[in-house]
RONUZA-190345 format. One line per 3 residues: number of its first residue (from 1); their letters; for each residue x negated, y, z of N, C-alpha, C. Coordinates in Angstrom, 2 decimals. Layout:
REM residues N
NUM) A) X Y Z X Y Z X Y Z ~ ... .
This chain:
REM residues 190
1) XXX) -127.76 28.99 20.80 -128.07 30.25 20.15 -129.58 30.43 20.02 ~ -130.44 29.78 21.10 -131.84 29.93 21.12 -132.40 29.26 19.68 ~ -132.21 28.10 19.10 -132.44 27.81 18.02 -131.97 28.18 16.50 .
4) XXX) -130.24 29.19 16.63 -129.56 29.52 15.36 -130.30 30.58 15.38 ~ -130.77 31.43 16.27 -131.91 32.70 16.12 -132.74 32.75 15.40 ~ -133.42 31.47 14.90 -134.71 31.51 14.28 -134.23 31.07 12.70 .
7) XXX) -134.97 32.38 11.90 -134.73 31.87 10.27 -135.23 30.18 9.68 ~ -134.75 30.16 8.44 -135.18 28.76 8.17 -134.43 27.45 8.77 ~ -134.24 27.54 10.15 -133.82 26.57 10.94 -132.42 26.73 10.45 .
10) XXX) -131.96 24.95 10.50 -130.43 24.62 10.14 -130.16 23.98 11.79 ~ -128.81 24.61 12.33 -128.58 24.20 13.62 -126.80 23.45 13.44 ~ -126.74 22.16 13.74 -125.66 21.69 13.73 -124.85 20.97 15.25 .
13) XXX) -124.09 21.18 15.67 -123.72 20.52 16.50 -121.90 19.91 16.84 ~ -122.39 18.54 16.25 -120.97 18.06 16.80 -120.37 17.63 18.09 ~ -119.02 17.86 17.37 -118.15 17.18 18.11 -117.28 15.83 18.40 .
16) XXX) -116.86 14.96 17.44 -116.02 13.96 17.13 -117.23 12.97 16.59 ~ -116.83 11.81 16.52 -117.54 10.84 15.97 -118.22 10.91 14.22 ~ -116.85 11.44 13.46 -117.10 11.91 12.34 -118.29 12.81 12.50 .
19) XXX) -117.61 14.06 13.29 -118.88 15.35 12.93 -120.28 14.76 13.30 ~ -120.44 13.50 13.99 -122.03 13.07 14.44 -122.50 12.37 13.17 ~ -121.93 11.49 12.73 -121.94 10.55 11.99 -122.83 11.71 10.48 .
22) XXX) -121.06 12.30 10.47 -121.30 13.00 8.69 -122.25 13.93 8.63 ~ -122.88 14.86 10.04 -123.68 15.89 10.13 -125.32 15.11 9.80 ~ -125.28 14.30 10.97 -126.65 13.67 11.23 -126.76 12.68 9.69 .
25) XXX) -126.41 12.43 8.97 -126.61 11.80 7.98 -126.46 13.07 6.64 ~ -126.27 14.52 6.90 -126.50 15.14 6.44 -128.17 15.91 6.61 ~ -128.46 16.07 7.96 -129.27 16.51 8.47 -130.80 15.62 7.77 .
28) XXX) -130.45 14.01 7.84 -131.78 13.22 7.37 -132.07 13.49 6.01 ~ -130.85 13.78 5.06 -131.11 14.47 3.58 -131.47 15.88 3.57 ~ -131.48 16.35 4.52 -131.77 17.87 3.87 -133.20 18.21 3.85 .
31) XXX) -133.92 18.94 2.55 -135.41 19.40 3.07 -135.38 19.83 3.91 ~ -134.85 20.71 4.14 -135.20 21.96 5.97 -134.94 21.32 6.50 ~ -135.70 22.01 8.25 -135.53 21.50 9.09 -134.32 21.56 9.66 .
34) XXX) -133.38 20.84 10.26 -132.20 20.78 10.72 -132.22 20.51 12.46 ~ -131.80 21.09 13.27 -131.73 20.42 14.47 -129.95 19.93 14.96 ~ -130.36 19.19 15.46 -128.97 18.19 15.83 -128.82 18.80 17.04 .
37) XXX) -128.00 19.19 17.67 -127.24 19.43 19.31 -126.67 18.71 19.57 ~ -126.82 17.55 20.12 -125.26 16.77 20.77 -125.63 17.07 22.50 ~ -124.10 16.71 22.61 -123.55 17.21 24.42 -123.45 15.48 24.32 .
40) XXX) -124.16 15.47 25.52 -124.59 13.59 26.31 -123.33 13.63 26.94 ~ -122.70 14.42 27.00 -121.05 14.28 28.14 -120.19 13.69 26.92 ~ -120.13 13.92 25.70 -119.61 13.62 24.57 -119.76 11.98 24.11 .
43) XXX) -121.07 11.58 24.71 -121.38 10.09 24.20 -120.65 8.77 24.91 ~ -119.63 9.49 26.24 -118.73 8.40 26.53 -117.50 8.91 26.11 ~ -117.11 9.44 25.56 -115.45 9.70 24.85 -115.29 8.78 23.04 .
46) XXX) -114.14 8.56 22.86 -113.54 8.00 21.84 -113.38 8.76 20.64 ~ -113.75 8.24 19.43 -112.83 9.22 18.79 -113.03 8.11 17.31 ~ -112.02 8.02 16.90 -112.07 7.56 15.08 -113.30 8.24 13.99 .
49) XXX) -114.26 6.89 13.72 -115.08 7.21 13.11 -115.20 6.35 11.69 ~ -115.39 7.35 11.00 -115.54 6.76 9.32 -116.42 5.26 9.19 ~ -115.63 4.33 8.47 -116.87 3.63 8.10 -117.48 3.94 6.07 .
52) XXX) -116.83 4.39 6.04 -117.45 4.17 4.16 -119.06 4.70 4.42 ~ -119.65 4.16 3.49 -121.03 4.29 3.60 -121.86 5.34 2.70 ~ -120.72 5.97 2.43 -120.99 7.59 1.79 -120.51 8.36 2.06 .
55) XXX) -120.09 7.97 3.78 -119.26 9.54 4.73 -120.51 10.47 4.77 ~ -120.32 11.74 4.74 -121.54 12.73 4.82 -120.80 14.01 5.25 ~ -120.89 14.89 5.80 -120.38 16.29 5.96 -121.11 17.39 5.55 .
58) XXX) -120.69 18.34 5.22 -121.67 19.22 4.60 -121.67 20.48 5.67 ~ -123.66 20.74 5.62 -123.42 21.70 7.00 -123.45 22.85 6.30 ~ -122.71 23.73 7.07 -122.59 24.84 7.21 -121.19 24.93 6.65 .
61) XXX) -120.30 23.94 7.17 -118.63 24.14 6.67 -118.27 23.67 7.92 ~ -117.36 24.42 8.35 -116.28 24.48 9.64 -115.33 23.87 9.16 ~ -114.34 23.37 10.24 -113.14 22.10 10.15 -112.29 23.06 11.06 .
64) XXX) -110.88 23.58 10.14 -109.76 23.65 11.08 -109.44 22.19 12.12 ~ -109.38 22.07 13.17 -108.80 21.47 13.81 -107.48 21.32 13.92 ~ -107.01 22.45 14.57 -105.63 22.38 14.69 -104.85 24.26 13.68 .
67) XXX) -103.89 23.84 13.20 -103.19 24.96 12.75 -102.33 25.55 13.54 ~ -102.73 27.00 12.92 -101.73 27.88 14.10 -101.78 29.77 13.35 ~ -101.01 30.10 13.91 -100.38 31.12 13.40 -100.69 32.78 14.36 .
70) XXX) -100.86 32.34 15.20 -101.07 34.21 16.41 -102.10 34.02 16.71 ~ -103.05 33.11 16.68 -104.44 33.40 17.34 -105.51 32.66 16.72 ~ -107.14 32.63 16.63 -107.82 31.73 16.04 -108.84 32.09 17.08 .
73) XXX) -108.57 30.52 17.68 -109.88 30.32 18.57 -111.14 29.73 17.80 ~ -112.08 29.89 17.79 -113.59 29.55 17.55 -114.81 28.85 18.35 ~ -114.99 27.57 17.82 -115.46 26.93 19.38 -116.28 25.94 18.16 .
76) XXX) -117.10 24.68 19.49 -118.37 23.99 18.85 -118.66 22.91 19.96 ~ -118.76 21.71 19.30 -119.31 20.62 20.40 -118.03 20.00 21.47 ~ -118.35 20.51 22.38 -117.71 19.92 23.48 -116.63 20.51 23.99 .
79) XXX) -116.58 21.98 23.72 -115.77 22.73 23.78 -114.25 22.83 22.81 ~ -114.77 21.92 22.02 -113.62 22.07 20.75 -112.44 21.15 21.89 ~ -112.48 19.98 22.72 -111.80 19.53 23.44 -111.13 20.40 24.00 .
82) XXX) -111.61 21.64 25.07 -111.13 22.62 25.74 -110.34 23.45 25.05 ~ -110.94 23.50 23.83 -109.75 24.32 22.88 -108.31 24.27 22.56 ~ -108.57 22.58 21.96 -107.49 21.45 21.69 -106.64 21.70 22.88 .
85) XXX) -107.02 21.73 24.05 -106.32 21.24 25.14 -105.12 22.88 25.66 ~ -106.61 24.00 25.26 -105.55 25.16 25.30 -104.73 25.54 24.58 ~ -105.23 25.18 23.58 -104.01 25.38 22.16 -102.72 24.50 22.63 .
88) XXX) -102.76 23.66 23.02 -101.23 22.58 23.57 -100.93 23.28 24.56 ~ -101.38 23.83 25.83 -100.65 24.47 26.46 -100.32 25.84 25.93 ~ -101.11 26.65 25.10 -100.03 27.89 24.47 -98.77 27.23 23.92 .
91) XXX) -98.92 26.36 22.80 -98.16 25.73 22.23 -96.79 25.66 22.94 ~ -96.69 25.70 24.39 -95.77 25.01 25.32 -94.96 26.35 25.31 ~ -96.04 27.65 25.55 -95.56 28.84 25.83 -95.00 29.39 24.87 .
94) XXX) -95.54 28.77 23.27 -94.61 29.53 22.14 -95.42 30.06 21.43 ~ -96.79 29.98 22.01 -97.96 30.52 20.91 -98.83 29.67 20.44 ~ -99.11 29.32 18.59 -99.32 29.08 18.16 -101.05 29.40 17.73 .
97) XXX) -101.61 28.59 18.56 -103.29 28.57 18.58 -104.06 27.50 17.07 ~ -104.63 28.41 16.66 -105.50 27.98 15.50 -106.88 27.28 15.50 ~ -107.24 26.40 15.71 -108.52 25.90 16.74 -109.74 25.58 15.73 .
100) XXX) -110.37 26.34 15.60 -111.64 26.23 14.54 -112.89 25.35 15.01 ~ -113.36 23.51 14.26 -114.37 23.30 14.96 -115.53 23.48 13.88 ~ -116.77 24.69 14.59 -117.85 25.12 13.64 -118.65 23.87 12.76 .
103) XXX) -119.05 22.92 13.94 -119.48 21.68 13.11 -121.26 22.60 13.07 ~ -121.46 23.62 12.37 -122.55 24.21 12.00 -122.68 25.68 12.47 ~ -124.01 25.82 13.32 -123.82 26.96 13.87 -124.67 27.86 13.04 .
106) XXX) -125.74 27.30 12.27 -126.27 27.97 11.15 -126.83 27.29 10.08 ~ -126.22 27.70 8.99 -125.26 28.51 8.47 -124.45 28.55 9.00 ~ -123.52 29.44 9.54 -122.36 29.68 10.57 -121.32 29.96 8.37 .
109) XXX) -120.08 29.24 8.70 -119.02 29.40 7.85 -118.17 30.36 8.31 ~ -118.66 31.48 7.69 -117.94 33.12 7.92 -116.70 32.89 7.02 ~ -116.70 32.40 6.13 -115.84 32.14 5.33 -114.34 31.62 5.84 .
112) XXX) -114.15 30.43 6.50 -113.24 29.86 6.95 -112.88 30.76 8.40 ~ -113.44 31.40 9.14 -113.94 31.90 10.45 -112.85 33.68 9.95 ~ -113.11 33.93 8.62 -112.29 35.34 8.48 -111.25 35.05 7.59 .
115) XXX) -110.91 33.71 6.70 -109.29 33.67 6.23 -108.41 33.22 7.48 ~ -109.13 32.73 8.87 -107.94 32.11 9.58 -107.97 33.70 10.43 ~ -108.50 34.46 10.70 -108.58 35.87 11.51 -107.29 36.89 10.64 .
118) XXX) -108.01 36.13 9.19 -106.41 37.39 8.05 -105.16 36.92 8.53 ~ -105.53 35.59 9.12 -103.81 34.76 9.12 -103.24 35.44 10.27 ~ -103.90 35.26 11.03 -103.80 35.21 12.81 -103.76 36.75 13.46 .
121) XXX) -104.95 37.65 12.83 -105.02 38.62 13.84 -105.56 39.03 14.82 ~ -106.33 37.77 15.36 -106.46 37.36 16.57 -107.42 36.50 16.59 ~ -108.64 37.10 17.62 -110.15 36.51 17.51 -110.49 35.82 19.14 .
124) XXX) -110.67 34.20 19.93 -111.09 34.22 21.28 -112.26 33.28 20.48 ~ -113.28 33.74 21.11 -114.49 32.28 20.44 -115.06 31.98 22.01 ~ -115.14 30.29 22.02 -115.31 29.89 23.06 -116.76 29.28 23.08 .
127) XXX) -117.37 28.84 23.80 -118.66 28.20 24.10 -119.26 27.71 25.63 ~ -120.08 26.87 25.82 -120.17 26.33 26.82 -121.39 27.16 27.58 ~ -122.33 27.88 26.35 -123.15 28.93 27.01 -123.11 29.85 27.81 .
130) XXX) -123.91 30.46 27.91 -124.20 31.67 28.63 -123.23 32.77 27.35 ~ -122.72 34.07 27.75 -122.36 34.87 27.11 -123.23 35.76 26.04 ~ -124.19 36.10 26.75 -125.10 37.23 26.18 -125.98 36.66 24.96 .
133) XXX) -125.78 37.23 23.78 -127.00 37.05 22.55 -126.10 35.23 22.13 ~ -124.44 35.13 22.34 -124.69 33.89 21.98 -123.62 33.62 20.76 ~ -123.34 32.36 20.67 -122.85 31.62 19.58 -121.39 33.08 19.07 .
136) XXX) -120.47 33.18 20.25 -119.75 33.87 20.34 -119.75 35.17 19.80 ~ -120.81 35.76 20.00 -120.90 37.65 20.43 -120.94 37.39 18.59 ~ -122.22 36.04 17.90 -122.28 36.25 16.24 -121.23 36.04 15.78 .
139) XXX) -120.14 35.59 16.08 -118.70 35.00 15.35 -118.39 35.92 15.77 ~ -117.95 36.92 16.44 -117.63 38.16 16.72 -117.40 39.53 16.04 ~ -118.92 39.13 15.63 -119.46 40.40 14.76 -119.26 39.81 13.67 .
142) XXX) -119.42 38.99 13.08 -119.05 38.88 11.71 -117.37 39.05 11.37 ~ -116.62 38.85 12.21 -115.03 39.17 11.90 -114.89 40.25 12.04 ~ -115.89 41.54 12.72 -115.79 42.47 13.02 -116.37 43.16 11.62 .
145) XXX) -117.47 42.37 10.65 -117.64 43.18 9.52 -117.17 42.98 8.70 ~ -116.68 41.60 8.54 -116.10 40.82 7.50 -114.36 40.93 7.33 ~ -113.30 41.38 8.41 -112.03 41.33 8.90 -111.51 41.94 9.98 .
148) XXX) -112.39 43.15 9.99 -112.11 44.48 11.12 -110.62 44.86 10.61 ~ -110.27 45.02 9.53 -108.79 46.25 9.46 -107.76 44.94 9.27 ~ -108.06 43.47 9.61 -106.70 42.26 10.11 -106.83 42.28 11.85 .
151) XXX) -107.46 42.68 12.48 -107.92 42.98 13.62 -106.79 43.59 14.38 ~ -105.59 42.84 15.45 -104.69 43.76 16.02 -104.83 43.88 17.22 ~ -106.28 43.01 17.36 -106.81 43.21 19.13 -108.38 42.69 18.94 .
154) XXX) -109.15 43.29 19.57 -110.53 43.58 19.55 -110.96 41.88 20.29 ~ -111.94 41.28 19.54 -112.28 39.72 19.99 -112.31 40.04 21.16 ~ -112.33 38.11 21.97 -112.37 37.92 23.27 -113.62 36.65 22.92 .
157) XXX) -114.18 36.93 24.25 -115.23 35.84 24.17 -115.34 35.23 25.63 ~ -114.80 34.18 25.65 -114.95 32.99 26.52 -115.90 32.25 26.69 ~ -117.10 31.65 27.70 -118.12 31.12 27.90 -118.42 30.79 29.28 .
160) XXX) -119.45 30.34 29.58 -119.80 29.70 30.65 -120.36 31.25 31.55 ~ -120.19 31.03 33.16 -120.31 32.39 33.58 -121.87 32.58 33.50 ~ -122.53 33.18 33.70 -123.93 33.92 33.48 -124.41 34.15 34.55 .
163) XXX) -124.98 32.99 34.91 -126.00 32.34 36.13 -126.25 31.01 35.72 ~ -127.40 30.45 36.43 -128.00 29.75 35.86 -126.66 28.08 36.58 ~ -127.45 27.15 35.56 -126.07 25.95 35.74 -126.57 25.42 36.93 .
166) XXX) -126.03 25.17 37.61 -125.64 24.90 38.85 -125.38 23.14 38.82 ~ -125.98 22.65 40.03 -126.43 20.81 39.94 -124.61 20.35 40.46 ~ -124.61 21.21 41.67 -123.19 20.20 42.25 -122.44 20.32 41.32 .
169) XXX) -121.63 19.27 40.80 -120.82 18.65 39.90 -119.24 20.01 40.17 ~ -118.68 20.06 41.22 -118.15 21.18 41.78 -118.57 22.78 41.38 ~ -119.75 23.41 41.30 -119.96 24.12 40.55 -120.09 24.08 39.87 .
172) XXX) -120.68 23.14 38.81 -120.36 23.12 37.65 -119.59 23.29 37.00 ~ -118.65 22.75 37.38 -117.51 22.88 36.72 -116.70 24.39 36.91 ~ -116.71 24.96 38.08 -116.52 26.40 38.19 -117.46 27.74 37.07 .
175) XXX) -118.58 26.77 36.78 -119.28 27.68 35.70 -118.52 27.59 34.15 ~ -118.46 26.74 34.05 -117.99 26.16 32.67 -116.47 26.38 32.29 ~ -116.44 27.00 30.96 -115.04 27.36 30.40 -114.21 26.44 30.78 .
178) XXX) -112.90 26.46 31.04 -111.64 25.41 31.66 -110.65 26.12 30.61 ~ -109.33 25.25 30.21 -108.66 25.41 28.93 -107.87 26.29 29.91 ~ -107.59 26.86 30.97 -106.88 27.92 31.60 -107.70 29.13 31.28 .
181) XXX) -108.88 29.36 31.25 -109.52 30.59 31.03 -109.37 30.95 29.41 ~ -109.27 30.03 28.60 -109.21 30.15 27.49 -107.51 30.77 26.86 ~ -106.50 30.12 27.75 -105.19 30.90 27.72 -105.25 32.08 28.28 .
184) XXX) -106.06 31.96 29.52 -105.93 33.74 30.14 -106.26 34.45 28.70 ~ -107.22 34.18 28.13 -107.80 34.78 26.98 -107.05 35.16 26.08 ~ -106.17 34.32 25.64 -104.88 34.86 24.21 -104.03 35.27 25.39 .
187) XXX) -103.67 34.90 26.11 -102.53 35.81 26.57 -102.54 37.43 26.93 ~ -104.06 37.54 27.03 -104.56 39.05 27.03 -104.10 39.73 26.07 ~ -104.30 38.70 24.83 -104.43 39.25 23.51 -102.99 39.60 22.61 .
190) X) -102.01 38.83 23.38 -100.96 38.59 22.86 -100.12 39.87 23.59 .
């Protein structure tokens, strides 16, 4: 959020091999400045990556991940995993999680971010940050100006707790969103 704050600046951050690939080869064409985010926890996982040599992604367009029908989670980077992972366990319960990966945090795609909110109803945006002033609270407010009266429960925002990150591997992980906090989250909502 410290860098989507500032005008001018293009902030992208993937997730999947594609989104590195098609972003960052978007990012070297663009005049503006673009900054890349990648999560180094991301650079030992797998994922199917394009070879054609005119894969490109265009920033500031979000990728449904997964389809779903009662809820639309909103997430970025590393977190889109945690999403994936909560969406399968609603799934189990009978609720149908919509898993949005931003790909681009600015231009943020308000667009895709308020037809899946008309579908759904239902707003949790997740992130690995801190809560306050972040990725979340802006996806928030924009469904809130953009898709307030599809609104049948007031957003939830899921994030990392708000203290500073913590070295033992053990707290860490107690700081950081877990795909159970992210169900506590729709199940609030539901």
């Amino acid at each position: 959020s410290w860098y989507a704050h500032v005008p001018g600046l293009k902030v992208v951050a993937p997730w999947s091999s594609a989104d590195a690939k098609g972003l960052l080869r978007a990012a070297i064409r663009d005049p503006n400045p673009v900054v890349v985010l990648e999560n180094e926890i991301l650079y030992g996982r797998k994922f199917p990556c394009p070879v054609d040599e005119d894969f490109i992604l265009p920033i500031g367009k979000a990728k449904v991940e997964r389809e779903g029908r009662d809820v639309t989670i909103v997430t970025f980077s590393i977190m889109v995993t945690t999403a994936l992972e909560a969406a399968e366990a609603l799934a189990q319960q009978g609720i149908e999680a919509e898993v949005i990966n931003l790909r681009s945090l600015r231009p943020l795609d308000t667009a895709t971010i308020v037809e899946s909110v008309k579908k759904t109803s239902r707003l949790v945006t997740l992130e690995e940050g801190w809560p306050f002033a972040g990725i979340g609270a802006e996806v928030a407010m924009q469904v809130i100006e953009h898709a307030f009266d599809w609104l049948d429960a007031p957003p939830v925002r899921v994030a990392g707790v708000d203290v500073p990150m913590p070295f033992a591997a053990n707290l860490e992980k107690l700081a950081l969103p877990q795909p159970e906090h992210v169900v506590d989250a729709v199940r609030r909502l539901i």
